[in-house]
C-alpha positions in Angstrom: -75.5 31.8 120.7 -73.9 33.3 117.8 -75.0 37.1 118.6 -72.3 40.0 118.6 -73.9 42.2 121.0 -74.5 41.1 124.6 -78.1 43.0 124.1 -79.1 40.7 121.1 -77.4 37.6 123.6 -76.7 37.4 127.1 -79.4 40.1 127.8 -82.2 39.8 124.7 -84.7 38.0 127.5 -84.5 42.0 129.7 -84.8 43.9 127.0 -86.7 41.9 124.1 -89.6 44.5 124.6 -87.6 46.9 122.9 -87.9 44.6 119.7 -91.4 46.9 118.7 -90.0 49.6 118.0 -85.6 49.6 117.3 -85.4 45.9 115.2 -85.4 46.0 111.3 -88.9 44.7 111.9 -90.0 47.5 113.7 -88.5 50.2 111.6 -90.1 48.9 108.2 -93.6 48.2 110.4 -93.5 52.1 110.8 -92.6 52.9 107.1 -95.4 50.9 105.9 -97.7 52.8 109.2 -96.4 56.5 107.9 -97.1 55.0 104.1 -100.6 54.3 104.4 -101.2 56.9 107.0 -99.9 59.8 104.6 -102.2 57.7 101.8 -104.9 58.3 104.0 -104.4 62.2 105.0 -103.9 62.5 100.5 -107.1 61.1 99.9 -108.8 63.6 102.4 -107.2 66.1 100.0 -109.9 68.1 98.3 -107.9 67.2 94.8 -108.7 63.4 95.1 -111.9 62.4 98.0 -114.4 62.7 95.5 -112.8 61.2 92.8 -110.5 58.4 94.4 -112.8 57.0 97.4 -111.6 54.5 99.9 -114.2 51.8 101.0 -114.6 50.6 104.5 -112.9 47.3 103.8 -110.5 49.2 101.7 -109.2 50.9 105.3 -109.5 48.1 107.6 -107.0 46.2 104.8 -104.6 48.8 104.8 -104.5 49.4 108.4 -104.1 46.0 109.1 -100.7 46.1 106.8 -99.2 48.0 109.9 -101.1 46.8 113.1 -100.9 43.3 111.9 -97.3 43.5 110.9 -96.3 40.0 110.6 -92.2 38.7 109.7 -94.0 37.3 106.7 -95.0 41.2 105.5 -91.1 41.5 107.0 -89.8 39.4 104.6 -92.0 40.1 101.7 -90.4 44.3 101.6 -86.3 42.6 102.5 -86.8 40.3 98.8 -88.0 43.7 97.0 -85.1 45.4 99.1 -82.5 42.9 97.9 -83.4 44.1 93.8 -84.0 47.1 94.3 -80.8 47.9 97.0 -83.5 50.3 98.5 -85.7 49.9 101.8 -88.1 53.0 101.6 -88.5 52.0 97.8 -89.2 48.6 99.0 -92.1 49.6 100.9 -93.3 51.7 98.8 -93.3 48.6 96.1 -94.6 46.5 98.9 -97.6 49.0 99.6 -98.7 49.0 96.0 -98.6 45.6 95.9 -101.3 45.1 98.4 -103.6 47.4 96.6 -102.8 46.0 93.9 -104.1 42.9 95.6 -107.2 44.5 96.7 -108.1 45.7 93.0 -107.1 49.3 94.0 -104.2 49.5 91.4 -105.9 53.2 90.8 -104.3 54.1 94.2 -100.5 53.2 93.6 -99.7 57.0 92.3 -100.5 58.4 95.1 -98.4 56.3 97.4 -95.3 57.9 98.4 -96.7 60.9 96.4 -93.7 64.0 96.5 -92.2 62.6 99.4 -88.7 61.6 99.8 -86.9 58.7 101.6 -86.3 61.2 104.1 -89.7 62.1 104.6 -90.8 58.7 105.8 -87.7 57.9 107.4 -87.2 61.0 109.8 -91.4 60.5 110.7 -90.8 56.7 111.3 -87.6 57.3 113.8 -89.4 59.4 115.9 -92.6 57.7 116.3 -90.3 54.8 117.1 -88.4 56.7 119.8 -91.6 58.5 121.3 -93.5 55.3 121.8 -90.6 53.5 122.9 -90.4 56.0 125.4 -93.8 56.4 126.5 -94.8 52.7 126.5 -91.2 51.0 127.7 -88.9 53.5 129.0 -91.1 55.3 131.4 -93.1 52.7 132.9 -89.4 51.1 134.3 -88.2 54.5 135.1 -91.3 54.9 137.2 -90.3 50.9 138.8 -86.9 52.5 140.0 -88.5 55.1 141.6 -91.0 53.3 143.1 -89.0 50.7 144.9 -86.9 54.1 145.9 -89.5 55.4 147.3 -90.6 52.2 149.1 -87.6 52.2 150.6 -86.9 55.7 151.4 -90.1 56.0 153.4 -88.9 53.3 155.6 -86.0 54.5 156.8 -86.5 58.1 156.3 -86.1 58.5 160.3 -83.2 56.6 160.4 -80.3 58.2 161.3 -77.1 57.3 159.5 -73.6 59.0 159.7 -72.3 61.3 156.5 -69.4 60.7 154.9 -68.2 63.7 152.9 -64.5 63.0 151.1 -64.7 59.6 152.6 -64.6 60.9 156.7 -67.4 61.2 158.4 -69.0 65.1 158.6 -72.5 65.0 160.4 -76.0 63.2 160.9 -78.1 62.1 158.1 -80.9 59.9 157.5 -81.2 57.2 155.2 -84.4 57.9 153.9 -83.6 61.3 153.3 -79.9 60.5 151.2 -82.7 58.0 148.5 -85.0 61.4 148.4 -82.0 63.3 146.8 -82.1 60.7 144.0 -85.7 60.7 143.8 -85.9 64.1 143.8 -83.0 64.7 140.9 -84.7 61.8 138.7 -88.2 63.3 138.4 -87.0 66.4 137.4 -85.0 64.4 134.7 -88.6 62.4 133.9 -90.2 65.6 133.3 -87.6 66.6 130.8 -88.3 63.7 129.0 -91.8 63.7 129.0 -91.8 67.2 127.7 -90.3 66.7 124.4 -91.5 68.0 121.8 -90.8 65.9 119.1 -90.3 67.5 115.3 -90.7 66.2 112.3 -90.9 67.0 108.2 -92.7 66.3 105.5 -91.4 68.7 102.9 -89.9 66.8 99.9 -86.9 66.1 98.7 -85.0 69.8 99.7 -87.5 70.9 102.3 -89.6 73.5 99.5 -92.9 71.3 98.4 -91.8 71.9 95.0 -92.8 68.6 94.0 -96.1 68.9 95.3 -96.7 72.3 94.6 -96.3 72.5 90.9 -98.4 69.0 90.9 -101.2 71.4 92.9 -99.8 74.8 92.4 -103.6 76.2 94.3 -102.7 74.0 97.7 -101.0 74.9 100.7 -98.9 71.9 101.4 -97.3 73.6 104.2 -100.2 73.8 106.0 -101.4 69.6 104.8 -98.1 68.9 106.1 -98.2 70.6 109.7 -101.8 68.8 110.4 -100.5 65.3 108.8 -97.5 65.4 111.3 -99.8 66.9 113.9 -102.3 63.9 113.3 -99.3 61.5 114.4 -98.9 63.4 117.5 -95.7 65.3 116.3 -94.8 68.9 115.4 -94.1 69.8 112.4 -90.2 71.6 111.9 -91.5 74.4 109.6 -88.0 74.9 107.8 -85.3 72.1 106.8 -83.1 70.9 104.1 -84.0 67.3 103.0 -83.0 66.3 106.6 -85.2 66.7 109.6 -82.2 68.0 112.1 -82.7 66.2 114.4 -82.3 68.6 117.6 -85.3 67.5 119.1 -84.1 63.7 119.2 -81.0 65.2 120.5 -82.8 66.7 123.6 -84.2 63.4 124.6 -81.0 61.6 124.2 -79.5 64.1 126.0 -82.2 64.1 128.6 -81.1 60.4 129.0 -78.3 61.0 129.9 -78.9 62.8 132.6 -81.1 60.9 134.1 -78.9 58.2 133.6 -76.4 60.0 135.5 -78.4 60.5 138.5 -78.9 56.6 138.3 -75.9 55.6 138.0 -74.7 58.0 140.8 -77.3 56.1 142.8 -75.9 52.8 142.1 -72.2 54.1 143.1 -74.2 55.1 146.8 -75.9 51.6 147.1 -72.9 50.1 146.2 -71.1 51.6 149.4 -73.6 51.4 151.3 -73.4 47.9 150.9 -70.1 47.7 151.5 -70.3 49.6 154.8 -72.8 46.9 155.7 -75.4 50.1 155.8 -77.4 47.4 153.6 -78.2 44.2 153.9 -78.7 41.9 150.9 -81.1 39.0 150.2 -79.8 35.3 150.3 -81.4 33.6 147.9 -81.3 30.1 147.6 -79.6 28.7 144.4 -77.8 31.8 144.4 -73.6 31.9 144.5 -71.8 34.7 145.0 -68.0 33.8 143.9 -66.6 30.7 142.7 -64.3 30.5 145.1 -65.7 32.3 148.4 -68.8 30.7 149.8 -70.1 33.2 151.9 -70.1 36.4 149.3 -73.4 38.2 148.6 -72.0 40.6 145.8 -74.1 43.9 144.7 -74.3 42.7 141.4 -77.6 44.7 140.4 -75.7 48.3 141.1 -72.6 47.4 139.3 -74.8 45.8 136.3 -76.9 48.9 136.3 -73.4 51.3 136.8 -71.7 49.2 133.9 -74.8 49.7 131.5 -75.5 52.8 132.1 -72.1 54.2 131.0 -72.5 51.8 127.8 -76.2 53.3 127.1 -74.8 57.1 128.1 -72.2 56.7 125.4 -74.7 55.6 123.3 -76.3 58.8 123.6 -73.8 61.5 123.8 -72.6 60.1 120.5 -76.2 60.6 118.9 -76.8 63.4 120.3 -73.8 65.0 119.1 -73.9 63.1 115.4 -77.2 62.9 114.5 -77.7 66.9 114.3 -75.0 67.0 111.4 -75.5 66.6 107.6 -73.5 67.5 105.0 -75.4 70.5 102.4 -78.9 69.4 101.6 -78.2 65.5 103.0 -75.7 62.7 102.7 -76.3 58.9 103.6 -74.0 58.9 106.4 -76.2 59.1 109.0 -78.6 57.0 108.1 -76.8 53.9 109.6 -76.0 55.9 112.9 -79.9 55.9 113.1 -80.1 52.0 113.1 -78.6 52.3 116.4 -80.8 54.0 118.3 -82.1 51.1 120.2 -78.5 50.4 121.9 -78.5 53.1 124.2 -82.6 52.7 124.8 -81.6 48.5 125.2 -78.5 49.5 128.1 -80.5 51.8 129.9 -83.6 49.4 130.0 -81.6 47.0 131.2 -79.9 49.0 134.4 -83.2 50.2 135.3 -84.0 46.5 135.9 -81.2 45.8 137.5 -81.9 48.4 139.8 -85.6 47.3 140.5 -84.1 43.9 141.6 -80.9 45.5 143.6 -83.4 47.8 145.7 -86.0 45.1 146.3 -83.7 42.9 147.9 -82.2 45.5 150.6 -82.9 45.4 154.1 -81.6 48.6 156.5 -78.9 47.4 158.9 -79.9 49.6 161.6 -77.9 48.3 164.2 -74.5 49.4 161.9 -75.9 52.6 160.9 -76.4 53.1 165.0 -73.2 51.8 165.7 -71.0 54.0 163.1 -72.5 57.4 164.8 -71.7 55.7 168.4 -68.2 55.6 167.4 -67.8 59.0 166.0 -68.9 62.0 168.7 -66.6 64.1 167.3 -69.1 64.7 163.9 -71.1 67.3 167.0 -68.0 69.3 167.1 -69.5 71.4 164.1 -72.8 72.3 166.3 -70.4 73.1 169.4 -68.3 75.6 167.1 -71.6 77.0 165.7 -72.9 77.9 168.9 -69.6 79.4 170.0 -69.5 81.6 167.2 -72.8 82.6 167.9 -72.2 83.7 171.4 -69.1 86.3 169.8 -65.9 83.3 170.4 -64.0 84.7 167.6 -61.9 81.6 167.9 -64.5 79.3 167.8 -63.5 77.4 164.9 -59.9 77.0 165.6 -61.0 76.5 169.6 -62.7 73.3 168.5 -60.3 72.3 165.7 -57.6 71.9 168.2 -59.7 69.8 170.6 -61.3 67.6 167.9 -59.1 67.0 164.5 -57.3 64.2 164.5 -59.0 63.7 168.1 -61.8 61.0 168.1 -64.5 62.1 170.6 -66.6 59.3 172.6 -70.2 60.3 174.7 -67.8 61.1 177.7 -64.6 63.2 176.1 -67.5 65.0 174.2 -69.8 65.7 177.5 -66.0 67.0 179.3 -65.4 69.2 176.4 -68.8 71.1 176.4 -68.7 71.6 180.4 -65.1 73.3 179.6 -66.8 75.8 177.2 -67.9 79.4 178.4 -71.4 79.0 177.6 -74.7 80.6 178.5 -76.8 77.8 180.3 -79.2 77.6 177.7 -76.6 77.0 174.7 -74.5 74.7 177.0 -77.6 72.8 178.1 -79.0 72.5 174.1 -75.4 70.8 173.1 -75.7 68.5 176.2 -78.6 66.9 174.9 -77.1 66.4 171.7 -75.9 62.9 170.3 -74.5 61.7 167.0 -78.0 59.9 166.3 -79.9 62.9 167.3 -78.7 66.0 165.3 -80.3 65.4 162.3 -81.5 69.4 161.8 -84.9 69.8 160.3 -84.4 66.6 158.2 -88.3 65.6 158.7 -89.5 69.0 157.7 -87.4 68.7 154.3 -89.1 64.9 154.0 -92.1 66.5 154.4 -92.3 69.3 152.2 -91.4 66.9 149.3 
């Protein structure tokens, strides 16, 4: 009722899924899960495992801090944050505190041992965006695509009339205009899936030197690059106090692409619509405008189109802020990184929107026939092809002069070939021609895909 933004409102219900991994909740759950984790991966250290050993119930407590993250745990770290006007501190208070609780008091050194804010923060962001990614994002992109696909395959021998600069050019199919997008978004998917996401654990300038004059004999490099590797990260092997970010950039960036091939797909469907290509779903209940009964409006593909430009602004900003730092590290950023879940939250919600816009189409194949009746004159490209091919050095113009401007029907078209000094063959091949039939090799491109 009272919420600012629309996502934390109108839309929380479409996109409340996201609340794992980009609320405050979420992002102090993960702290606490790189805390104890990092506790953990210390305690293997050869310096402490004999002398500071964990028991059994000892690890299923502590892991149970992060898997069992409650808003009571929530609220315990925000009163330690609101003394100490510092969150990381706060979990690092509030992890002691539970081992404190568990009579390992003997432990609380070691927690957030040589590690900066940084440290735990850079770790916790990414491991929020990766599984964001992997366990929300994906799984709707892959929805989109599968209701695409649905609906590609059934009219991917349908032919439909091309408009290129608005007018119509040639012969198309349906089916084969929804591969394009299909085709364009997986190669975006890929991208995304093939991030390689970096991460630091390096102290409070990137040098160990914290670490290393507490256990001059250790490679901390190397504990570092296996700890970040344990969390399925890689491990950025030279920073300042600030992980860079580039890798984060990447994705976002990777986003947006792939948001732009949606979004051009909802600008299509859209028309489509409006050319009454498309039919859409009345359902009952269900009103249109509040003043014109009989409307059916494509609100899914101009929901998804609006939200995507909102979640692709989101990102280009990131991208472009998050890689910049001032020195060694300033606090500037640091509230550009609670925003993270905006652009994940707009795009979530378009590819919803366009799960429900596809699933309600129906092919109006009776208007897709009915646009290539009325325009013959889209053949006159094959008839100037073939000219050219039997040496007509004025083919082109030839045809321009009998066609633009010049709408052709099944009867002026037939007159026009006869006229044409053709070899029988040639002549006989553009005969048999029709707007609905010169679709090319259109099935062998659908089937190679």
């Amino acid at each position: 009722m009272s919420s600012i933004s629309p996502i934390d409102g109108r839309y929380k219900k479409s996109v409340s899924e996201l609340d794992a991994y980009f609320s405050e909740q979420a992002l102090m759950r993960y702290r606490v899960l790189v805390e104890i984790k990092y506790l953990f991966a210390l305690l293997n250290h050869e310096s402490f495992k004999k002398t500071k050993v964990l028991r059994k119930k000892d690890v299923v407590f502590l892991c149970n801090l992060y898997d069992d993250f409650s808003p009571k745990s929530f609220n315990q770290i925000k009163r330690i944050e609101s003394k100490t006007k510092h969150d990381v501190n706060a979990v690092v208070e509030f992890v002691s505190q539970k081992l404190i609780s568990i009579g390992r008091a003997d432990l609380c050194p070691l927690v957030h041992f040589g590690l900066t804010s940084e440290d735990v923060n850079n770790i916790s962001y990414t491991l929020m965006v990766k599984d964001a990614t992997n366990n929300i994002m994906i799984p709707n992109i892959r929805a989109v695509l599968k209701e695409l696909k649905g609906l590609s395959k059934k009219t991917a021998s349908l032919p439909l009339l091309s408009l290129t600069h608005g007018q119509p050019a040639t012969t198309t199919t349906l089916g084969k205009e929804l591969s394009v997008f299909i085709f364009r978004s997986l190669r975006q998917v890929k991208g995304i899936q093939n991030i390689s996401f970096l991460a630091k654990l390096s102290g409070a300038t990137g040098t160990y030197a914290a670490h290393s004059t507490a256990f001059p004999q250790f490679s901390w490099r190397s504990f570092s690059k296996k700890f970040i590797k344990s969390l399925g990260l890689e491990q950025n092997p030279i920073t300042t106090q600030v992980e860079p970010g580039d890798s984060l950039a990447e994705l976002f960036h990777a986003y947006t692409r792939l948001n732009n091939v949606f979004s051009d797909l909802s600008i299509d469907m859209w028309l489509y619509i409006s050319r009454n290509i498309f039919l859409q779903k009345n359902m009952p209940g269900e009103v249109g405008s509040s003043t014109m009964p009989h409307k059916i409006n494509p609100i899914f593909f101009e929901n998804a189109e609006g939200n995507l430009d909102v979640a692709n602004n989101n990102f280009v900003f990131l991208a472009s802020r998050i890689t910049k730092s001032r020195m060694q590290r300033d606090l500037s950023g640091s509230t550009v990184f609670r925003n993270f879940g905006v652009g994940f939250a707009h795009s979530l919600l378009s590819y919803k929107n366009l799960v429900g816009g596809i699933s309600r189409l129906t092919p109006n194949n009776k208007q897709a026939s009915a646009e290539l009746e009325e325009n013959w004159s889209i053949l006159s490209e094959a008839v100037q092809t073939v000219l050219r091919k039997s040496g007509d050095v004025s083919a082109y113009n030839k045809i321009k002069k009998l066609t633009r401007g010049k709408p052709l029907n099944r009867k002026s078209y037939i007159d026009m070939v006869e006229t044409l000094d053709l070899k029988p063959d040639d002549k006989s091949v553009l005969l048999s021609l029709s707007p609905a039939t010169y679709l090319g090799e259109i099935a062998k491109i659908l089937e190679d895909l």
